[in-house]
C-alpha positions as a Markdown table, in Angstrom:
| # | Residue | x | y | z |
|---|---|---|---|---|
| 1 | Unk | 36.7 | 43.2 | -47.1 |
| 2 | Unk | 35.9 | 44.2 | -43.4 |
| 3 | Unk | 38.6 | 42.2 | -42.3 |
| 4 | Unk | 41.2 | 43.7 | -44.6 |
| 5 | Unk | 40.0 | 47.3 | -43.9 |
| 6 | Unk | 40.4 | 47.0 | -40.1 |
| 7 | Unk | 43.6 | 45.6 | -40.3 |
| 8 | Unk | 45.0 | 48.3 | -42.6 |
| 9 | Unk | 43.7 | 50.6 | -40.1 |
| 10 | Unk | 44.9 | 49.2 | -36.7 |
| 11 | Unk | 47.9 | 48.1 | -37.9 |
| 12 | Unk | 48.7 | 51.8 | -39.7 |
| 13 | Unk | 51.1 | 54.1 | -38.0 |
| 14 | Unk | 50.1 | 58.4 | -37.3 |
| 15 | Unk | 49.4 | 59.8 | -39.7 |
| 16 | Unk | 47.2 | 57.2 | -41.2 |
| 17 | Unk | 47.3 | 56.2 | -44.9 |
| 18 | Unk | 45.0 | 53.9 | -46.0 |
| 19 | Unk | 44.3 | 53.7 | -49.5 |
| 20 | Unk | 41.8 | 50.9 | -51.6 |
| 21 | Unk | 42.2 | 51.1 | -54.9 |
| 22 | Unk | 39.9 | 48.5 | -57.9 |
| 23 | Unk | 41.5 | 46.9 | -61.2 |
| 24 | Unk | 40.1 | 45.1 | -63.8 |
| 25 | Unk | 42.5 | 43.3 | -66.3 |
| 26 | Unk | 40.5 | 42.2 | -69.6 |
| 27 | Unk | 42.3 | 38.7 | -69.7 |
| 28 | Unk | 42.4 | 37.6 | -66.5 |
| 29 | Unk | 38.8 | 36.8 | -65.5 |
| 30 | Unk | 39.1 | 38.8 | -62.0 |
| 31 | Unk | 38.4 | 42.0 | -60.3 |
| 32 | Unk | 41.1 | 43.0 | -58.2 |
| 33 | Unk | 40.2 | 45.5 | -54.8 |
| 34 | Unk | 43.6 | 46.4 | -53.0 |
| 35 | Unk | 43.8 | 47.7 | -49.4 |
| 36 | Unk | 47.4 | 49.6 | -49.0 |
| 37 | Unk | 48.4 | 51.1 | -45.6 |
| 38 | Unk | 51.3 | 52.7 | -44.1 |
| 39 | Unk | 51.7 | 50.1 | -41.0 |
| 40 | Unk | 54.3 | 48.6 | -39.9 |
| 41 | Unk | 54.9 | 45.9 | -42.1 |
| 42 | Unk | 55.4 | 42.1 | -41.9 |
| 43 | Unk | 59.0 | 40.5 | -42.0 |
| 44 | Unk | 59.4 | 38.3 | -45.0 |
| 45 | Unk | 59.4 | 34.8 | -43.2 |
| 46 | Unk | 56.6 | 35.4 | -41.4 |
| 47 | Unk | 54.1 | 36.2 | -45.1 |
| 48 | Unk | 54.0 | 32.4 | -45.4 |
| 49 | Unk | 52.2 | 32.5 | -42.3 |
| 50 | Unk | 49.9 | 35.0 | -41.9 |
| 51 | Unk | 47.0 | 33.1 | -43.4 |
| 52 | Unk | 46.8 | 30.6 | -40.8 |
| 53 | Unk | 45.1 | 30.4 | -38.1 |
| 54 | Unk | 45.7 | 31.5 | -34.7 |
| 55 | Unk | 49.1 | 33.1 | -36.3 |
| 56 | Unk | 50.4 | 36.7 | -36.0 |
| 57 | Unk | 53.5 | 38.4 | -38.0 |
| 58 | Unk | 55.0 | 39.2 | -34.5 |
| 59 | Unk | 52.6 | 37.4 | -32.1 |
| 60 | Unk | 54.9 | 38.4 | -28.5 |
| 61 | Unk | 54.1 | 42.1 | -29.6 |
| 62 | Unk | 51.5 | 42.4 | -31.8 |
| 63 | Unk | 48.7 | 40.1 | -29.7 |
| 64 | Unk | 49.1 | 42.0 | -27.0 |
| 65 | Unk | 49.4 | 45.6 | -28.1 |
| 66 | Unk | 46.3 | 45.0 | -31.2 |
| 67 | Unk | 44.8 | 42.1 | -28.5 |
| 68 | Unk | 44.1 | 39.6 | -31.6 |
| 69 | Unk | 43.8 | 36.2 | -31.8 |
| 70 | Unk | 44.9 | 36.0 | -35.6 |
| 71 | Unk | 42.2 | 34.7 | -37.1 |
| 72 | Unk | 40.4 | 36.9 | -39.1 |
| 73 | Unk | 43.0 | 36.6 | -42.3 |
| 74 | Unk | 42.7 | 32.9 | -42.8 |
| 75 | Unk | 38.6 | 33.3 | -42.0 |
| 76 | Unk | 38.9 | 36.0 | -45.0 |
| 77 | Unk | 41.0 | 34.2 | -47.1 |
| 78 | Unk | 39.2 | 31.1 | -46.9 |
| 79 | Unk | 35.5 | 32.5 | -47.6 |
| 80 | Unk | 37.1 | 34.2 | -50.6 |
| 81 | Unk | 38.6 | 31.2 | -51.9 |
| 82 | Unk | 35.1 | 29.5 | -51.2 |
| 83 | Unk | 33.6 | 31.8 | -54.4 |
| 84 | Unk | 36.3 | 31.0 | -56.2 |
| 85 | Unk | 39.1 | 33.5 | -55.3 |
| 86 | Unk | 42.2 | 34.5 | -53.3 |
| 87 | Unk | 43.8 | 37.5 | -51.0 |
| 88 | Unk | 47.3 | 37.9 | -51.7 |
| 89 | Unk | 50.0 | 40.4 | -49.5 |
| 90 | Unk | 52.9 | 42.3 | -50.5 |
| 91 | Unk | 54.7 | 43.9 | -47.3 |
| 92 | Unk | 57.9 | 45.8 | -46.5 |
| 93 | Unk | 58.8 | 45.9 | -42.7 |
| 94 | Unk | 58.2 | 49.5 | -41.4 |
| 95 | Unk | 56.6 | 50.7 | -44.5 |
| 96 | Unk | 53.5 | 49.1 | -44.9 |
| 97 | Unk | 51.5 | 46.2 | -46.5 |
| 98 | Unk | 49.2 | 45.7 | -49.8 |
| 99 | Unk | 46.1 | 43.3 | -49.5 |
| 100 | Unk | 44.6 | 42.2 | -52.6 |
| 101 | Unk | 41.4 | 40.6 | -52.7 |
| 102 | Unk | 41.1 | 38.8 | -56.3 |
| 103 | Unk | 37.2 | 37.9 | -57.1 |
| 104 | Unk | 36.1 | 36.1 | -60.1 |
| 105 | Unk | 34.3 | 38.1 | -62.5 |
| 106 | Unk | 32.1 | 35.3 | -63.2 |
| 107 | Unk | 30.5 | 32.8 | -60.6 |
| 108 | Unk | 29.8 | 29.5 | -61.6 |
| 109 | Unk | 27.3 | 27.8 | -60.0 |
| 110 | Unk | 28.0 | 23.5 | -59.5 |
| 111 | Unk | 24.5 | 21.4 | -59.9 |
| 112 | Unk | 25.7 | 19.4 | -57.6 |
């Protein structure tokens, strides 16, 4: 969640809109915490990317103006699918970017 926070915030553009927002659907066996900003947005081929490692939307500006690395979305992502869930995006370039963070309501815990 930290992770997704801070990047709605740095990446946000004056005056900064950051809104997190929680659903829970009946049917689907998940709680659903969304982190919306106002930023500026990731280009379409570069969504497919985003979650791995050492990759930026725009890494020539964006590494050096934020001064990332890009790896704290595929750290997030992965620890969140290790209990059994997923972060998903929905971006529009100069308009901002939705991160949704998708928990199981239930954990199930392996004997193993």
């Amino acid at each position: 969640m930290d992770s997704l926070l801070s990047n709605a915030i740095n990446y946000s553009k004056p005056p900064r809109k950051i809104e997190i927002s929680y659903r829970m659907d009946a049917d689907d066996g998940f709680h659903h915490i969304s982190f919306c900003d106002n930023g500026i947005g990731i280009p379409p081929e570069s969504i497919g990317n985003i979650f791995e490692p050492f990759q930026l939307a725009d890494a020539a500006k964006l590494s050096r103006k934020y001064d990332r690395i890009g790896l704290s979305l595929s750290i997030a992502r992965k620890v969140v699918q290790m209990h059994g869930g997923d972060i998903t995006v929905r971006s529009v370039v100069n308009t901002g970017s939705t991160f949704t963070l998708h928990l199981p309501k239930e954990v199930v815990m392996d004997d193993a």
